[in-house]
N, C-alpha and C positions, 0 to 999 in steps of 0.2 A: 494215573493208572497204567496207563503203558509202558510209561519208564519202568514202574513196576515188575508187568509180565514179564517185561525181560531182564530186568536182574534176576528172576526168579528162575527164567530158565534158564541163563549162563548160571547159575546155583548150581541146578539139577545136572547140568550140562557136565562141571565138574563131577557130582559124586558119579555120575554114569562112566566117564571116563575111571575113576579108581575102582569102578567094580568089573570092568570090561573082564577081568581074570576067572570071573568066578560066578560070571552071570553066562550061563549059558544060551546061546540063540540058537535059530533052527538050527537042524543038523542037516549037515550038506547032501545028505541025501533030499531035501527040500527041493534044492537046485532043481531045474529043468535041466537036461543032459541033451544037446545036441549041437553042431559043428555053427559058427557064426558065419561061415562064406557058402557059395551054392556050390554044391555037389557039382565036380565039372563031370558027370554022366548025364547031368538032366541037363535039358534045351532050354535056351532059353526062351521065354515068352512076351518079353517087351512089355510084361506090366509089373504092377505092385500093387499092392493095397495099404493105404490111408485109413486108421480106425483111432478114435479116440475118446474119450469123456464117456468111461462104459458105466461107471458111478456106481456098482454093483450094492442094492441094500438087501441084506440077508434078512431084515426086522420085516421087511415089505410087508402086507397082508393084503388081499382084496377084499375088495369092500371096505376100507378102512377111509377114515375118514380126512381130506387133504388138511386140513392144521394139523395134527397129529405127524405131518410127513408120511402120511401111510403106515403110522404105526399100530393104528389104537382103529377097532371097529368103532359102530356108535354106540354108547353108554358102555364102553371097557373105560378101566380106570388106567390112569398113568402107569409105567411100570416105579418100584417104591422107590422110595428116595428122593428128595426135591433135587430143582438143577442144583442149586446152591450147595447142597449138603454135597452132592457128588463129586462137586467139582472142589470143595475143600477138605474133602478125604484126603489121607496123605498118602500120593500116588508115586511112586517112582516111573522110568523110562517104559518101563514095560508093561506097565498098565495095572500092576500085583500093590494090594496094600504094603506100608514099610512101616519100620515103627522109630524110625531115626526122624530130623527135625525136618524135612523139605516139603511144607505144607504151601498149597496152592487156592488164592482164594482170588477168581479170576472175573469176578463183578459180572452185573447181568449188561454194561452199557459193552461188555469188549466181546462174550458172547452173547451175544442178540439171538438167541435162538427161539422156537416158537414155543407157548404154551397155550395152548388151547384146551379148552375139554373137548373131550369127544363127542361129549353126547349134544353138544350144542352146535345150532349156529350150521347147519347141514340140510342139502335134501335127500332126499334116501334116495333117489338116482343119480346121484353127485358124488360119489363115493369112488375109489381108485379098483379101477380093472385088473382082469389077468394079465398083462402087456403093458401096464400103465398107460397112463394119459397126458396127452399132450398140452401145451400149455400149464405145468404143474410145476410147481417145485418141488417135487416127489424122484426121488430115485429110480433107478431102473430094477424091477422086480428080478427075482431070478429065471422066471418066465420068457424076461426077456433077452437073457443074457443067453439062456440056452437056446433059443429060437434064430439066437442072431449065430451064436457058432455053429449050430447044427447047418444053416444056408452056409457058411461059410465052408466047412466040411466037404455038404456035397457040391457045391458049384466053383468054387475058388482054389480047391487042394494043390488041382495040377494045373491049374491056368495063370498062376503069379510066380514069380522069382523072386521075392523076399517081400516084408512086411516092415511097415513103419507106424508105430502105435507109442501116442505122445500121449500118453498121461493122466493120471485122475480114474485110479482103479479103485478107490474107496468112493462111499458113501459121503455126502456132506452132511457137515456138521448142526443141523438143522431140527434134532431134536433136544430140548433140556432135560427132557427125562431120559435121555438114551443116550447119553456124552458117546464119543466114540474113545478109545483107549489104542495105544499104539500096538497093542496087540494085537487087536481087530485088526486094524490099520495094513498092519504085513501078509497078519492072514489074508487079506481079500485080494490084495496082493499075488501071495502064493496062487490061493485060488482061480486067479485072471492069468497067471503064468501058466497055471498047468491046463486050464482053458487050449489056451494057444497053441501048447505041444500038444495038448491031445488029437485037436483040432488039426495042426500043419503037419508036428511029425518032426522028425530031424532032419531035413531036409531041405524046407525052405528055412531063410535066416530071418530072425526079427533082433528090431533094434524097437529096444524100449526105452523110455523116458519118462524123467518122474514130473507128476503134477504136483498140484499144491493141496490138494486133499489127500494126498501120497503121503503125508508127515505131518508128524502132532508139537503145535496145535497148528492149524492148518495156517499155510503161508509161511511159516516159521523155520526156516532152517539155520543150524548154524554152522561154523566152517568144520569141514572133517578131520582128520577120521569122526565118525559119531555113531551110532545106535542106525541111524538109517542109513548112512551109505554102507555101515559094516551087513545088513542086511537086506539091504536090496540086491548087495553085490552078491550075495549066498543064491537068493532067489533066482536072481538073473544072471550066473558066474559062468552057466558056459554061451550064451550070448555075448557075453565081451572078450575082446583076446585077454588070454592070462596074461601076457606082457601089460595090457592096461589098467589089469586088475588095483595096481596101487593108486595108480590116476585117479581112480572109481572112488573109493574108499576114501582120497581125499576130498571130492570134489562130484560125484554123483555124476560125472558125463567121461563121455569116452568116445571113441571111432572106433569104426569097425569097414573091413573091403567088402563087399556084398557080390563085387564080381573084380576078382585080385585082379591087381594091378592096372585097374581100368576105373573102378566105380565104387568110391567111399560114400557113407552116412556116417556123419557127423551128429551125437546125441547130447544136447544142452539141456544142462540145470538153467532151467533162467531160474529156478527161486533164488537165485544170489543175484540178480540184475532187477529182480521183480520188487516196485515201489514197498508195499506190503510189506515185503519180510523185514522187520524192525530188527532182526538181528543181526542184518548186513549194513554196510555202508557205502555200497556203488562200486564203482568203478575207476576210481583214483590211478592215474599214471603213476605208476612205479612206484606201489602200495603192495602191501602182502594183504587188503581186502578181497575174501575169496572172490567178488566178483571180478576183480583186476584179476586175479591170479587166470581166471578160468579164460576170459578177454587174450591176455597171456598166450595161455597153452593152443588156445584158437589158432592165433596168428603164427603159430609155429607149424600146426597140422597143416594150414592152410598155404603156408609156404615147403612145407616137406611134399605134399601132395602134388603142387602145383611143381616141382621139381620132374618129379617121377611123371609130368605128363598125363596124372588121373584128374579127373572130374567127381565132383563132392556134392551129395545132397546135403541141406543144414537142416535138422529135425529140433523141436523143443516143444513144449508145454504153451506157456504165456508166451502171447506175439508180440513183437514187437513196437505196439504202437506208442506215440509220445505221452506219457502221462502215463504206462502202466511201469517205465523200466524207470531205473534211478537216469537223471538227465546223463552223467555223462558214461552210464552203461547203452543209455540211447545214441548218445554221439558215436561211442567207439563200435558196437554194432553195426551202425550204417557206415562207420568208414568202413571197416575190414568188407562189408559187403562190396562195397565198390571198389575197393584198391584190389578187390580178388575179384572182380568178376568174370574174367577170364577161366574160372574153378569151381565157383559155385555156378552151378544148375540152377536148383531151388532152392526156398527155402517153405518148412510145413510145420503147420504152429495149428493146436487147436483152442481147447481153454473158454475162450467166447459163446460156445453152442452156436454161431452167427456165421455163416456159409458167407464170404465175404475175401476180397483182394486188396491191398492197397500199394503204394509207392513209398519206399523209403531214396529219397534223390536230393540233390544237392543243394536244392532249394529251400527243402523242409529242415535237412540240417542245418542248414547256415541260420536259418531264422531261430532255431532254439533258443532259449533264452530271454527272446525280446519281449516278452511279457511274462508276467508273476503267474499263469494259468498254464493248464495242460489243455492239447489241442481235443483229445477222444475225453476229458476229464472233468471232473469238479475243480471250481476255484481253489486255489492252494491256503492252507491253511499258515500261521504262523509260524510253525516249525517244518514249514514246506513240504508239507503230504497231503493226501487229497482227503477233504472234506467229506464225510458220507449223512445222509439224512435218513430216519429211520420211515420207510413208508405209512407207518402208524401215523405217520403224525403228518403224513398228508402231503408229502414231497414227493414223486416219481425221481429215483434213482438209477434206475434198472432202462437196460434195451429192448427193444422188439415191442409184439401187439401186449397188449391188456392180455392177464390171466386167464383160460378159461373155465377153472378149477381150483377155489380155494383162494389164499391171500399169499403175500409173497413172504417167503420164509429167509428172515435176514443172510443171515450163512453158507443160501445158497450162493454160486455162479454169477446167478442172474441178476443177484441184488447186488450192483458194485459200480464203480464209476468210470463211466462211459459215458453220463450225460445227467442232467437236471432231467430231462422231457427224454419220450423214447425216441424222437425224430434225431438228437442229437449226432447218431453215428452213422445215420444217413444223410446229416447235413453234411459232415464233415468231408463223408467222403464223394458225395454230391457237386463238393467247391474245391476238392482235389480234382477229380475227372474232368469238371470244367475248366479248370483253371490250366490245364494241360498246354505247352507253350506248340506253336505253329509248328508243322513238321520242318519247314527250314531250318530254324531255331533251335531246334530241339536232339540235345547228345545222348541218343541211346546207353552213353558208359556212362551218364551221372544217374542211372535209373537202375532200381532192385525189385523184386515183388516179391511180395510176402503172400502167401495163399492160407487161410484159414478154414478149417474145414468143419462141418457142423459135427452133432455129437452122437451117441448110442441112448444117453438117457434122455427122455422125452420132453427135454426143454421146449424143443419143437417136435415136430416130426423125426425119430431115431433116422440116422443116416450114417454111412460109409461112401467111399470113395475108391473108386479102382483106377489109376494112371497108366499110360500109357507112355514106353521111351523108346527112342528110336535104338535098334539094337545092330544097327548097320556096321561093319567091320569090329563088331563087339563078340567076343571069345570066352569061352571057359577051359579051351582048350592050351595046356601048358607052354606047349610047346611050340605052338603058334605067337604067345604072347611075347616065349624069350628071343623071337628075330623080328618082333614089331619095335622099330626103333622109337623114344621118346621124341613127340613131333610137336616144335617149339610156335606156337601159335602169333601171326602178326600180331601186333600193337597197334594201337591206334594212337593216328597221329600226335606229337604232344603239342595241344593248343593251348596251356597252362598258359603261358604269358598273353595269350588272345582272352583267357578268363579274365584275367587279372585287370583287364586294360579296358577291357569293351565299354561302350556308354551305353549300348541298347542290346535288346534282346535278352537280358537278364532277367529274372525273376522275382518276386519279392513278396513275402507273404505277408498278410495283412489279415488282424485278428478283432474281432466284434470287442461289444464294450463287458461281455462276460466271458473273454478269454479264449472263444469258439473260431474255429479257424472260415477263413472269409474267401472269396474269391482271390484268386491269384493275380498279380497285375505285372505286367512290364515295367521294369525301372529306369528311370533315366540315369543310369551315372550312380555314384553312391560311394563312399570308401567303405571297404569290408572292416571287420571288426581288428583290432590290434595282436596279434597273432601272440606276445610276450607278456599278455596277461594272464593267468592261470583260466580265466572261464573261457577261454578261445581257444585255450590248444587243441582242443578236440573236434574243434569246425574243420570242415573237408576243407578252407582254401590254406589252413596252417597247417594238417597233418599232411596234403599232398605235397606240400614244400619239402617236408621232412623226411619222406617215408614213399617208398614208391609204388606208384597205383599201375595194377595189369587187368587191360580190357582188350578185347579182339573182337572185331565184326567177324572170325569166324569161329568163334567161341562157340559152343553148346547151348548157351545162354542166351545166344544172340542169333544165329543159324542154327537151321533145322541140320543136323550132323549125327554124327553116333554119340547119343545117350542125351540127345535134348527130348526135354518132355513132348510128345505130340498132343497131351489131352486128358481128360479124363472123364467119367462117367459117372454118374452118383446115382447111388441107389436107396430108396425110404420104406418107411414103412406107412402107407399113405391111409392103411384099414386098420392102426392098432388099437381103434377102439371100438371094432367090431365085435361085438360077443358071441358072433354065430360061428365063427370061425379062426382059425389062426391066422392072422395078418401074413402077409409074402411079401418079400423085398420084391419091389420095383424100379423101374427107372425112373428118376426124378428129371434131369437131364444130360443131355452130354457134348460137351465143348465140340466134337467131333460135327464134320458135314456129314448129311444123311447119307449122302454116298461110299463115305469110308467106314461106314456102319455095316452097309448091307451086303446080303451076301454076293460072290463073284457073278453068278447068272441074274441077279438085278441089276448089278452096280454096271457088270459090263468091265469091271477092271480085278486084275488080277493085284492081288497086296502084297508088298514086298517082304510083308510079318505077318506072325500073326493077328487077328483082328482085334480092336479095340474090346469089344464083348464078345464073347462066345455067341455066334448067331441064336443057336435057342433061348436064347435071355433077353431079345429083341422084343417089343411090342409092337404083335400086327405079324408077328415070325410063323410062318407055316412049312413043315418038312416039304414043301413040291417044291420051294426055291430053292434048296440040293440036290434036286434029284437029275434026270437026265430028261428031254424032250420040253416040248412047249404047246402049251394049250391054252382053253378058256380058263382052267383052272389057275394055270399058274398067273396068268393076266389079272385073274382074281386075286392072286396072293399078294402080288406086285402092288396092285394100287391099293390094299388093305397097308401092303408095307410101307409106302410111300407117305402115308395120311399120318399115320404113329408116328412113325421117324421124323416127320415133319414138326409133331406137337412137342418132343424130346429133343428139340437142336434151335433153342432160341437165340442162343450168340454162338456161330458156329466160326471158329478158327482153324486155319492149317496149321499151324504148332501151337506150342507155349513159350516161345522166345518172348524176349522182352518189346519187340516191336508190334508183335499180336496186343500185348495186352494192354500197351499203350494206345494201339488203334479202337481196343474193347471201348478203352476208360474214357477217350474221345468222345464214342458213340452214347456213352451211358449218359455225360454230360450233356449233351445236344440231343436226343433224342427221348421224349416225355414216354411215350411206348415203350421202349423201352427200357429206360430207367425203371418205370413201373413192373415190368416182368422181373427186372434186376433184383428189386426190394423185396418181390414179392418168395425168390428164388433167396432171397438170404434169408430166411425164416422158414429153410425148406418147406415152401407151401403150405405153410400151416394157418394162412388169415389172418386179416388185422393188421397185414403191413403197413 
């Protein structure tokens, strides 16, 4: 059956391409209209904002009942048409009946979607709210979508210098009687684009990035030009420079300078690296497979950039982890992260709804391969993809707590492999953090983090994220930037033949008997794998032989410098199932110390930037700590402030270099307290860690 869908849609694929002439798509007045770089009249503020997985469902109703997806109240009948019937209509690209021969008839085992009756099987207090509900596999109302940009509006307009928003602005695919059509698909799209300009303005820059409910059928893309990149890129056409506008159009990813000539975001399709999409084929060395090609075009930005002396954010949809990318799009991934890390900053992936960090390093790559399993995944099946169990039938597939609303709707997110049991992706990364080698031991440039941030639809708790970067000797100012000379950063020493040769202090991963990664242990000795066999070239000790790796201990990445991350904040929505009132974003927590939080007449120190959060967004924040003089009062405000900030700063860092978060991953390993707060914080506080 699979082999199937996708002849069917390489079918469709061609007659879409011969009609490209005479099928009309939006008209470019659709586009959003405004400059992709920051306006060099505004100041900058040394943050950004992180927003992802807004999953907008227009069907939404309240009070409807959660098998239905929130479409259907109780005792409303299906909308007409069975899945089956809808889905073998004869549908062209664009969602319109056709009367030519490309019929699609796409079985209930490949869409797993939900069918429930409405009027069954419900309590009448059980049913989806104005703001939706958390623990659901329900979409985000529109309730919620305008409650989150209306906060955004008034509190965020003029305190970020650009936005980064990875992905997944459609609905999932999670109703049978309500298929989504690609039409929908762009519309919601549009609608989420013209969200953001209504919201920011021309002004601030956003880099978008398509997810995988971005495109029909969901996960599916195939190489471009096609039907979505030729319309995302209309949607999104003046966000990308015109110069990359063809990039786009082949390939759905592009760069863009966010602060010229200092500070790129880099926007990745991973659906061409992502397991899933059965229309690709990975990442083959010196392949015209789009995922090579796009691999390719990477390591070209990333050496043009790194020329010119700029520093790169890496933004995308699906993270990185082993078991969701094709193996050797995971190999070449973590090499270019590390042969550049001297360039990349960060890297910001959403996709998971799972508020979570991990390490892509030298150790993990090298072990690829050595068992038939994925480490975040199900056992590999015959034709080496990962395995899925449908929960009907009494398997747990899915991460995080038990439901607390309804059953799990196949097609969701949530339903996908990451583990048999939910514990599995906090095992994994449980016996990563532990497994962490001694600080003598241990080379900061075989190390990357990947940061994942939770979502807007109520997997869990709705969440955003506000960062923080150091904006120290950082400019918008032209003319400042043309007599700041390109400043060539040390290297670190090359101990390559000290790698090659060592008996101890190595690494070595070691995997349980269902494929699940194990504690880490020191090796004695070992020969590495044969570098002239095709499945090794893409291990970091053959690609570094070949190919040259740049890292610096005074990197951005690595030192707190100009444009290294300092932190960031996350904010939830902790009351969205409150019915007396409209829920208000909150602080959830923030990487920052309490004391670079508050204000100058608490802290006692004056900040070299502006502040992480705008002080009135503080919990425990009273206008006396701005004001002038000192009293009982403000003594009052001080230890009101003290107490908040205290419950908001549970792993509290001076930056986000890579030596912070290796120090985190340490503590998370070795401390049960914290671990416990840790897991409890990747399911933004939503219970049932």
């Amino acid at each position: 059956m699979r082999t199937a869908i996708v002849l069917s849609i390489l079918s469709l694929a061609t007659q879409v391409v011969g009609l490209h002439d005479v099928q009309a798509p939006f008209s470019a007045a659709d586009a959003v209209d405004r400059p992709a770089a920051l306006d060099k009249k505004r100041e900058l503020k040394g943050r950004f904002l992180h927003i992802t997985d807004l999953h907008p469902d227009p069907f939404y109703k309240e009070g409807a009942t959660f098998g239905s997806s929130c479409h259907l109240k109780p005792g409303e009948k299906p909308h007409s048409g069975s899945a089956k019937g809808q889905w073998k209509r004869r549908l062209d690209f664009y969602g319109d009946e056709r009367d030519d021969d490309a019929e699609f008839d796409f079985g209930e085992e490949d869409f797993n979607t939900t069918d429930v009756d409405s009027s069954r099987n419900y309590r009448k207090s059980d049913t989806a709210g104005k703001y939706g509900n958390i623990l659901s596999d329900c979409d985000s109302p529109q309730a919620l979508i305008d409650l989150t940009f209306d906060w955004l509006k008034k509190e965020w307009v003029d305190e970020i210098d650009f936005v980064v928003w990875t992905g997944d602005s459609a609905r999932h695919d999670s109703d049978r009687n309500l298929p989504r059509s690609p039409k929908e698909i762009f519309n919601l799209n549009q609608q989420m684009a013209q969200k953001m300009l209504d919201t920011f303005g021309k002004h601030v820059p956003i880099i978008p990035t398509m997810g995988n409910n971005d495109i029909w059928p969901h996960n599916i893309i195939l190489p471009g030009p096609n039907r979505v990149t030729e319309e995302l890129l209309r949607i999104w056409k003046n966000w990308i420079p015109e110069e990359q506008h063809h990039v786009f159009e082949r390939g759905a990813y592009f760069s863009t300078e966010v602060i010229p000539d200092q500070l790129a975001v880099i926007s990745l399709n991973t659906m061409y690296w992502f397991e899933s999409n059965s229309a690709v084929d990975g990442c083959r060395d010196r392949s015209s497979d789009p995922g090579a090609l796009q691999m390719d075009w990477l390591e070209v930005q990333l050496d043009n950039f790194r020329e010119r002396g700029m520093q790169v954010y890496l933004i995308g949809h699906v993270p990185p982890h082993e078991g969701l990318y094709y193996d050797n799009c995971y190999l070449r991934y973590g090499d270019l992260s590390l042969r550049y890390q001297d360039t990349i900053v960060s890297h910001l992936y959403g996709h998971m709804n799972i508020d979570h960090f991990f390490f892509m390093d030298v150790s993990a790559l090298e072990s690829k391969g050595a068992y038939d399993f994925a480490v975040y995944g199900e056992a590999l099946n015959g034709t080496g993809r990962l395995e899925q169990k449908d929960p009907r039938h009494g398997v747990k597939t899915f991460s995080g707590p038990e439901l607390k609303h309804g059953h799990h709707l196949v097609n969701y997110d949530r339903f996908s492999a990451f583990s048999k049991k939910g514990d599995r992706l906090k095992e994994s990364l449980m016996n990563s953090f532990g497994g962490l080698p001694a600080q003598p031991l241990l080379k900061q440039k075989d190390y990357a983090v990947i940061n994942v941030a939770p979502s807007i639809v109520p997997a869990y708790l709705p969440a955003a994220r506000v960062f923080s970067y150091n904006i120290s000797g950082v400019t918008l100012d032209p003319e400042v930037r043309l007599r700041k000379p390109v400043t060539k950063l040390p290297q670190d020493e090359d101990d390559e033949e000290v790698e090659e040769t060592e008996e101890e202090g190595g690494i070595l991963l070691e995997f349980d008997e269902d494929g699940y990664l194990k504690k880490k242990k020191g090796k004695k000795g070992g020969k590495k794998d044969d570098c002239k066999k095709p499945e090794n070239e893409d291990k970091p000790h053959c690609v570094f032989k070949r190919k040259p790796r740049y890292s610096s201990p005074q990197s951005p990445s690595r030192t707190n410098t100009g444009l290294s991350l300092l932190g960031f904040t996350q904010f939830y929505l902790p009351d969205i199932e409150d019915t007396d009132k409209p829920p208000e974003f909150k602080i959830e927590y923030s990487t920052f110390h309490a004391k670079k939080l508050a204000p100058p007449k608490a802290s006692g120190e004056q900040p070299s930037q502006p502040p992480p959060v705008p002080y009135h967004m503080l919990p425990g924040y009273d206008p006396v700590l701005e004001s002038d003089g000192k009293g009982d009062d403000t003594s009052e405000a001080e230890s009101k402030l003290w107490k908040e900030l205290k419950d908001i700063t549970p792993f509290p860092l001076k930056d986000l270099t890579i030596k912070r978060w290796i120090s985190l991953g340490r503590e998370l390993g070795s401390n049960k307290d914290a671990w416990n707060k840790f897991t409890d914080l990747m399911f933004v506080s939503s219970g049932g860690a």
